[in-house]
Residue, then its C-alpha position, 0 to 999 in steps of 0.5 A: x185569551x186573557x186580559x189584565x183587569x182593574x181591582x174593582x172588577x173582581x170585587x165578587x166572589x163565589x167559589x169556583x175550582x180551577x178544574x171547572x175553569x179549564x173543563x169550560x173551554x174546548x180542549x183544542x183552543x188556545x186558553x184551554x191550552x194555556x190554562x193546562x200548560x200552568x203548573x197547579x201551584x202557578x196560578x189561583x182563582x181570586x174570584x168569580x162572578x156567575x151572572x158575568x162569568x168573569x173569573x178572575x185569577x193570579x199567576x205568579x212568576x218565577x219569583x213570585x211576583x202575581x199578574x193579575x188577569x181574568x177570563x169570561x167563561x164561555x156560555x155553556x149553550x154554546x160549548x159543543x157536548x158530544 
């Protein structure tokens, strides 16, 4: 799912919307379900990386307060298109 990350690790920024980020994971799987779970305004993608596929985002709690984290973006070859 997803895991905290440091900084430097999200150093790069190419932009990416948060609509492409969830379409990346199956509908079933749980980080699909969690990503949907996420009212719009709770999260926001603070960089990505094309050749890593690292996006890397903020969550905020209910008092504003950011969690930092980051998702590695399934290979596109590897997502079943039916």
């Amino acid at each position: 799912m997803s895991r905290r990350i440091s900084a430097q690790a999200c150093s790069s920024y190419q932009s990416i919307s948060k609509k492409t980020v969830k379409s990346m994971f199956e509908p079933n799987t749980r980080t699909r379900r969690w990503l949907d779970s996420l009212d719009e305004d709770q999260w926001s993608i603070t960089s990505f990386d094309s050749i890593s596929r690292v996006v890397c985002f903020d969550i905020f709690n209910t008092i504003g307060t950011p969690h930092h984290l980051s998702l590695t973006l399934p290979d596109m070859s590897s997502k079943s298109w039916s």
